[in-house]
C-alpha positions in Angstrom: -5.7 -8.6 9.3 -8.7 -7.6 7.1 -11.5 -10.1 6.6 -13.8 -9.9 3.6 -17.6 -9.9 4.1 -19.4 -12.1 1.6 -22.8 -10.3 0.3 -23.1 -11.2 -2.9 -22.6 -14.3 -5.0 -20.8 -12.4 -7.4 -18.0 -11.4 -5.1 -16.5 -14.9 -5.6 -15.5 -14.4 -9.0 -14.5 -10.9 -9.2 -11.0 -10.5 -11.1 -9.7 -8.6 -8.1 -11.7 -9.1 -4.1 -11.0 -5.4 -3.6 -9.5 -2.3 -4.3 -6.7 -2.9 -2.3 -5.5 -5.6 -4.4 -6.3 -4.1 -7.7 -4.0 -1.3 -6.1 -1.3 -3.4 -5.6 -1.6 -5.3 -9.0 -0.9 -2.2 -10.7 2.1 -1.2 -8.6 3.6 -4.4 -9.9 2.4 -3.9 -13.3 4.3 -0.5 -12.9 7.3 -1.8 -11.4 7.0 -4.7 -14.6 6.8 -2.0 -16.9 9.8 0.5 -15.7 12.5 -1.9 -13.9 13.9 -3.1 -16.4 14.8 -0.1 -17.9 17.8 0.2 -15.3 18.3 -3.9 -15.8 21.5 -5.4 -16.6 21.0 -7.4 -20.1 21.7 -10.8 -18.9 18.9 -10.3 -16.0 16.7 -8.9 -18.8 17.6 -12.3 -20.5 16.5 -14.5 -17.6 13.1 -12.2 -17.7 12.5 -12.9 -20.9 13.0 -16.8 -20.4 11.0 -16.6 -17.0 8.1 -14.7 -19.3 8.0 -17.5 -21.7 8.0 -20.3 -18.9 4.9 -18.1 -17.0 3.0 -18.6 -20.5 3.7 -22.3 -20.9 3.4 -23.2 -17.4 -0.2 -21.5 -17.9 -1.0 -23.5 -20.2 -0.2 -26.6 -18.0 -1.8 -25.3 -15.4 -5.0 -25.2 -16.9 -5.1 -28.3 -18.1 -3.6 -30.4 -14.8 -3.8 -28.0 -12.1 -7.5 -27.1 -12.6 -8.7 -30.1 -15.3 -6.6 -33.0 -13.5 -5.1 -34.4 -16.6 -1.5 -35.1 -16.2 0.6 -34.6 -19.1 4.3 -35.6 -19.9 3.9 -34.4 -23.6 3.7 -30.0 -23.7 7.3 -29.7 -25.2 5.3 -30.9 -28.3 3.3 -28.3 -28.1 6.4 -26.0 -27.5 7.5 -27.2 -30.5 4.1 -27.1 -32.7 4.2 -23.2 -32.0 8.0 -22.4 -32.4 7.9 -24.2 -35.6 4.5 -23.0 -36.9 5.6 -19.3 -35.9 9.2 -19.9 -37.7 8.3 -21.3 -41.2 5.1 -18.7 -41.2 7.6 -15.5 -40.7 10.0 -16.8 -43.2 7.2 -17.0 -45.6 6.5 -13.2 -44.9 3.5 -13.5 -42.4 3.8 -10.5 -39.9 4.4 -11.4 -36.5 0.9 -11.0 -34.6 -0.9 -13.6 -37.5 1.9 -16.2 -37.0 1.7 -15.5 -32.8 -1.9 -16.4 -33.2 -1.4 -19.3 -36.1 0.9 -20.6 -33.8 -1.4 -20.9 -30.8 -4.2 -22.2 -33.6 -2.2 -24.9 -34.9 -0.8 -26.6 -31.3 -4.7 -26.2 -30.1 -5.7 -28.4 -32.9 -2.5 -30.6 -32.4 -3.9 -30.4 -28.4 -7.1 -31.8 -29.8 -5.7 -34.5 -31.7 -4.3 -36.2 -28.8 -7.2 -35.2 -26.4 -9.4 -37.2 -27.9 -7.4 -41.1 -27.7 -6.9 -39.6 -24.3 -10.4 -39.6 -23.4 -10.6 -42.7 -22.4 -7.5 -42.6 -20.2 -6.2 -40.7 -16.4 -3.7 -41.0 -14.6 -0.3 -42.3 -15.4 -1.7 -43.8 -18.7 -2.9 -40.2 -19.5 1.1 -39.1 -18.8 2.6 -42.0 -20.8 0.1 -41.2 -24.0 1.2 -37.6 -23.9 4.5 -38.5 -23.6 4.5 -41.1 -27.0 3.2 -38.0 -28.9 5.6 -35.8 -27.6 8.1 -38.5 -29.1 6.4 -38.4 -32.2 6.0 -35.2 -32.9 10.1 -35.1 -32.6 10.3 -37.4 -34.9 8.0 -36.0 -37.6 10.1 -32.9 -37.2 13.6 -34.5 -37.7 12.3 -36.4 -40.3 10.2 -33.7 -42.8 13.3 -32.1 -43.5 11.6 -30.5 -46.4 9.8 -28.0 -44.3 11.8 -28.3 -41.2 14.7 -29.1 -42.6 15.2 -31.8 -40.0 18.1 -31.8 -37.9 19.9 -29.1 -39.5 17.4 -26.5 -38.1 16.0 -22.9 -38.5 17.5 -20.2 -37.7 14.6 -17.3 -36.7 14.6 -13.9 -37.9 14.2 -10.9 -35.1 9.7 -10.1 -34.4 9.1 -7.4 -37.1 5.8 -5.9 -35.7 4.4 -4.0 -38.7 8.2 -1.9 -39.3 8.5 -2.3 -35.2 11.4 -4.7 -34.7 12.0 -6.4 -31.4 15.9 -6.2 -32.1 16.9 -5.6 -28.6 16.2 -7.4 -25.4 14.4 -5.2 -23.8 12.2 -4.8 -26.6 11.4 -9.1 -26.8 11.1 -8.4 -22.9 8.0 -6.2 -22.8 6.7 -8.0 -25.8 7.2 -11.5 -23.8 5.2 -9.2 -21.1 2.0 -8.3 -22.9 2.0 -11.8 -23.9 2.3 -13.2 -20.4 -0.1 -11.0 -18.8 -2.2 -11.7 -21.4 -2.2 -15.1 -20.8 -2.5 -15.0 -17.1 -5.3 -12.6 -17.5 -7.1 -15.2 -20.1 -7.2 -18.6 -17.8 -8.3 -16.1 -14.9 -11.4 -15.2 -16.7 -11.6 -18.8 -18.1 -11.8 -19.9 -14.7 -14.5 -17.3 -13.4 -16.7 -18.9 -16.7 -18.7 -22.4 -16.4 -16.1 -23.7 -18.4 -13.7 -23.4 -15.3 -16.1 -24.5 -13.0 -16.6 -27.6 -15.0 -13.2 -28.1 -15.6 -12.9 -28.0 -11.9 -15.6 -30.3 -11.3 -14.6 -33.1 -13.3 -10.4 -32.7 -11.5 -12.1 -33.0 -8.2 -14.6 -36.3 -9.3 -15.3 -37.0 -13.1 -18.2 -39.5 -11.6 -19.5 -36.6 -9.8 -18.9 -34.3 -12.9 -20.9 -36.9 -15.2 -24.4 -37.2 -12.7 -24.3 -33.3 -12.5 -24.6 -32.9 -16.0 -21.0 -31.7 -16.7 -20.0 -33.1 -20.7 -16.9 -34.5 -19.4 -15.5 -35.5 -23.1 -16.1 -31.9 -24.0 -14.5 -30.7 -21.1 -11.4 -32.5 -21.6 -11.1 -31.7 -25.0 -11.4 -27.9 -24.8 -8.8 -28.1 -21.8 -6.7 -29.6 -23.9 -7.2 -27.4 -27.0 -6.7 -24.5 -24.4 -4.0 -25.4 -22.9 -2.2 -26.0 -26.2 -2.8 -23.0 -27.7 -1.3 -21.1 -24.9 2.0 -23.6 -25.3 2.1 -22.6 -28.6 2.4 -19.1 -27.7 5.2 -19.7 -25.9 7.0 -21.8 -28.6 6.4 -18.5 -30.9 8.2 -16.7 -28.2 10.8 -19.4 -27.4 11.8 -19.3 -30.8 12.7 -15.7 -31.3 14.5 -15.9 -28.0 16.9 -18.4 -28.7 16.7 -17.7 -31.8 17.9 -21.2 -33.7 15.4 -24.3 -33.3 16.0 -27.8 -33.8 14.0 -31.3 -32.3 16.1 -31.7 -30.0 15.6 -28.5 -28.4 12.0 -30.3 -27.4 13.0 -32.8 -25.1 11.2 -34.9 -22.3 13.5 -32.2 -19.8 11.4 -29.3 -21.5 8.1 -31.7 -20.0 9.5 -32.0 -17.1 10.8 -28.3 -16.3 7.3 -27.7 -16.7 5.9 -30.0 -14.2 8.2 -29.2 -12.1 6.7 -25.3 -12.4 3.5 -26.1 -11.3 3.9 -28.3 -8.9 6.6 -26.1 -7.0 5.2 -23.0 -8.1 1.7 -24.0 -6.7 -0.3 -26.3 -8.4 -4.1 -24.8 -8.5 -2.6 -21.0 -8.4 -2.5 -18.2 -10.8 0.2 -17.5 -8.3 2.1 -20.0 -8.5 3.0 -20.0 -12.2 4.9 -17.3 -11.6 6.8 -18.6 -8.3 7.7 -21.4 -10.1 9.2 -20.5 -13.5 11.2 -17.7 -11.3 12.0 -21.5 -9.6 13.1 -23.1 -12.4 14.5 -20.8 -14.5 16.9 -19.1 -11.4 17.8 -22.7 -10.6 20.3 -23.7 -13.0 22.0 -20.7 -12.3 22.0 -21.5 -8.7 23.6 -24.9 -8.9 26.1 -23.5 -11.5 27.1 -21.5 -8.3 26.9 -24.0 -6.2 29.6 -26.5 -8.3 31.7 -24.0 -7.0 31.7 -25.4 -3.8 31.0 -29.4 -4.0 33.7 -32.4 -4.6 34.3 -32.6 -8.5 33.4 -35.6 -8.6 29.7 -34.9 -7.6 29.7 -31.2 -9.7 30.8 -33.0 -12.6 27.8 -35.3 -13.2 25.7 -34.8 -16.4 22.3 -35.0 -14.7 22.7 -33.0 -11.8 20.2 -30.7 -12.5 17.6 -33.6 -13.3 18.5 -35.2 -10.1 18.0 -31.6 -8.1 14.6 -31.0 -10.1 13.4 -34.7 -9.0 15.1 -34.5 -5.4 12.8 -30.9 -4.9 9.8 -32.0 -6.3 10.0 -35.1 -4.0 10.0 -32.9 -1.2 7.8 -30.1 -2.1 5.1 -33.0 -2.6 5.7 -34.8 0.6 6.4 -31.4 2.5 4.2 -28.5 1.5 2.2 -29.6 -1.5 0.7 -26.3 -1.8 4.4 -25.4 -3.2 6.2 -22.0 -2.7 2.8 -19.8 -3.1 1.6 -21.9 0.1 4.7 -20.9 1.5 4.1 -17.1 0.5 0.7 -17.2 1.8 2.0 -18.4 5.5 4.4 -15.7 5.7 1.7 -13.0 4.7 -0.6 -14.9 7.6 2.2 -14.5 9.6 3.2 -10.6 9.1 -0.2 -10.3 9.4 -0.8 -11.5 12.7 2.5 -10.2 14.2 3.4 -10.0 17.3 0.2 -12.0 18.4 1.0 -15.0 16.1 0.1 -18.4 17.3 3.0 -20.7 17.6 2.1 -23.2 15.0 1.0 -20.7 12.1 3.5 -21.7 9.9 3.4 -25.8 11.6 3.2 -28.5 8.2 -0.1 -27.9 6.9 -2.2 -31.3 7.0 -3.7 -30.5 4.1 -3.6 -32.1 0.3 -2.6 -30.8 -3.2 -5.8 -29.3 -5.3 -5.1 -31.7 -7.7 -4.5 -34.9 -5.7 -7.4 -36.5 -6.6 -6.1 -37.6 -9.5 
């Protein structure tokens, strides 16, 4: 077991503690990079979906795992950036502008509801994002002159200056950069005074307030941030399915997301990736799993909500640090083996990060 000697106060927000794990961040950026070259194209598939949820569930994280504003309402903002980066492209814009509009127009969309939202925490907070999440649905059903309502777009392959992304494994290293890139950005957001701030007023906004933190500003930004990187995934999301409508955008999009960071984690980089493997291997799972339960009980149309709501239940009440606090026991554990203490991997009596909403 290796412990790390504290000298400097710079050590605590260094993007890796030590060359060991810089060392084994690039194995896995290797192993990212040349796996799925022997990968069947379904599995690729599920990557490529599993990339776009690590991007969106970013987003979310930054704003409730490390701001502490719940929010019901970021399939809007999935939909603000599929839609801005579909009508763009049709109009000729190259890809990498309309990426970037994309994230530009759900930030400012992110903005426009952070600031009635100012006022509000909580489970009002989650009910206000959730009325805009409605609206926005129905300003896209119903401007069927740009959106052409429920009828849909159908979205053209990512044409990258000649470069098209006409393959899966092509959209799959693309989805990638984009994901590592995102990761990479709320990393060094939180190693800024913005993230410490944005920490500060999660833990106590009272606290926050007497030390000087501009909580409204705060908020807003988190918002704006956390928008922007939803958008992104909407531009992705798009050109994966590739056919958007509303009703695509649905409270279960919301909720799949909730369920990612919660599960996943909810505080950890980490965990944003353990959780949309979670909840993008799921489905599939229970689709196994009908297999082998009465037919009356495989049958029912909200299975899958009821598992999602059953798990998070329990992951909550159980281990509320979610399955990167599980990884991290396991790691304690291998690395005290065979001189373990016998309740090392006991219930932790410990709370969520973000509790204190």
């Amino acid at each position: 077991m290796k412990f790390h000697k504290k000298t400097d106060y710079l050590i605590d927000i260094r993007l890796f503690r030590d060359g060991r794990m810089a060392f084994w961040y690039a194995l896995l950026a290797l192993v990212l990079l040349l796996a799925p070259l022997a990968t069947p194209e379904y599995l690729l598939g599920q990557a490529v979906f599993t990339g776009i949820y690590v991007v969106a569930g970013a987003g979310l994280m930054l704003l409730s795992g490390y701001c502490g504003q719940i929010s019901l309402g970021h399939a809007a903002f999935l939909a603000v950036g599929a839609y801005t980066s579909a009508l763009l492209e049709k109009a000729g814009v190259p890809f990498p502008a309309a990426l970037l509009a994309a994230g530009m127009v759900a930030a400012a969309t992110g903005v426009l509801i952070g600031i009635p939202a100012l006022r509000l925490s909580g489970i009002y907070l989650a009910i206000a994002t959730l009325a805009y999440a409605f609206i926005v649905t129905e300003v896209l059903l119903r401007w069927e002159s740009v959106t052409k309502g429920a009828s849909g777009i159908h979205v053209s392959k990512i044409d990258v200056f000649g470069w098209q992304a006409d393959t899966e494994l092509r959209l799959y290293y693309i989805v990638l950069v984009v994901a590592a890139l995102s990761l990479l950005a709320v990393r060094n957001i939180l190693r800024s005074p913005l993230g410490l701030a944005m920490m500060a007023v999660r833990d106590s906004e009272t606290a926050a307030r007497t030390m000087g933190v501009p909580v409204a500003r705060v908020k807003l930004t988190a918002f704006a941030l956390s928008a922007a990187l939803t958008g992104f995934a909407g531009a992705l999301y798009a050109h994966k399915v590739p056919y958007i409508e509303p009703e695509q955008f649905n409270i279960l999009i919301s909720v799949e997301l909730l369920v990612l960071i919660f599960i996943g984690g909810i505080g950890s980089l980490h965990g944003i990736v353990f959780g949309a493997v979670f909840v993008i291997s799921l489905p599939q799972w229970i689709a196994i799993a009908k297999d082998y339960l009465p037919a009356y009980v495989a049958q029912q149309t909200g299975l899958q909500a009821a598992i999602y709501g059953l798990l998070l239940l329990l992951f909550i009440v159980f281990e509320p640090a979610g399955l990167y606090g599980i990884w991290l026991k396991i790691k304690h554990y291998a690395s005290m083996f065979p001189f373990y203490r016998k309740g090392a991997m006991r219930l932790q009596k410990t709370h969520a990060k973000s509790e204190t909403w």
